[in-house]
C-alpha positions as CSV (number, residue, x, y, z in Angstrom):
1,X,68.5,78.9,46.2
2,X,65.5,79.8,48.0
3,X,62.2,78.4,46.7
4,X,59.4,80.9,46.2
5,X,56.5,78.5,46.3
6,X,56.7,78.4,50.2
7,X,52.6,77.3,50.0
8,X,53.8,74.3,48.7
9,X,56.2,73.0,51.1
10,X,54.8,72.5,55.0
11,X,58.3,72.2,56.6
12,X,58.9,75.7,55.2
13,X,55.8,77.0,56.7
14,X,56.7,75.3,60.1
15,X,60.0,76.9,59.6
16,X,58.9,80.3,59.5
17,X,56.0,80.0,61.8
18,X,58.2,81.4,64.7
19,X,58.9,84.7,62.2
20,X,55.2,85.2,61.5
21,X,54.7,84.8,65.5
22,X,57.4,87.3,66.2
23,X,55.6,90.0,63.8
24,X,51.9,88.9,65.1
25,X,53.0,89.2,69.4
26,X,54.8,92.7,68.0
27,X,51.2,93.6,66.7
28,X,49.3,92.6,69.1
29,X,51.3,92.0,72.5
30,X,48.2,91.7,74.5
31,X,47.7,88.2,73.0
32,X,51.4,87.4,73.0
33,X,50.6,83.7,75.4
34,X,47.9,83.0,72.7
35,X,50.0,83.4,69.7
36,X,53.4,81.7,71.1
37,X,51.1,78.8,72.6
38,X,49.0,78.3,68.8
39,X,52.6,78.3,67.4
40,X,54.3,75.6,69.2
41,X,51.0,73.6,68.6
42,X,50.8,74.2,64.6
43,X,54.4,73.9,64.7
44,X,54.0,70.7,66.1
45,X,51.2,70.1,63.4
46,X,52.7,71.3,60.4
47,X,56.1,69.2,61.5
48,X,53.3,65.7,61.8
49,X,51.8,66.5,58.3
50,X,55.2,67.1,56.3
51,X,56.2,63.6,57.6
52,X,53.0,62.1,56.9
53,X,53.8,63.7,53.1
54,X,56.9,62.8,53.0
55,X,55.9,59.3,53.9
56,X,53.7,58.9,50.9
């Protein structure tokens, strides 16, 4: 069962962070580098702050 309250859990946002990139490069593919290279770092961030939550 899939939980609908994505907004309050950061691994699922990291999770689908790579589908929202997909649909933003699609958009706007003159920015594609921008977008895939903000992803991987606000991946990286989102992963960082669901252990630090997870830790507490």
């Amino acid at each position: 069962m899939h939980d609908p309250h994505i907004w309050f859990d950061v691994a699922l946002w990291a999770e689908i962070l790579p589908f929202i990139t997909d649909e933003l490069i699609a958009y706007d593919i003159e920015h594609m580098d921008a977008y895939a290279d903000n992803s991987i770092k606000y991946q990286k961030e989102l992963l960082e702050l669901d252990s630090w939550v997870l830790s507490r």
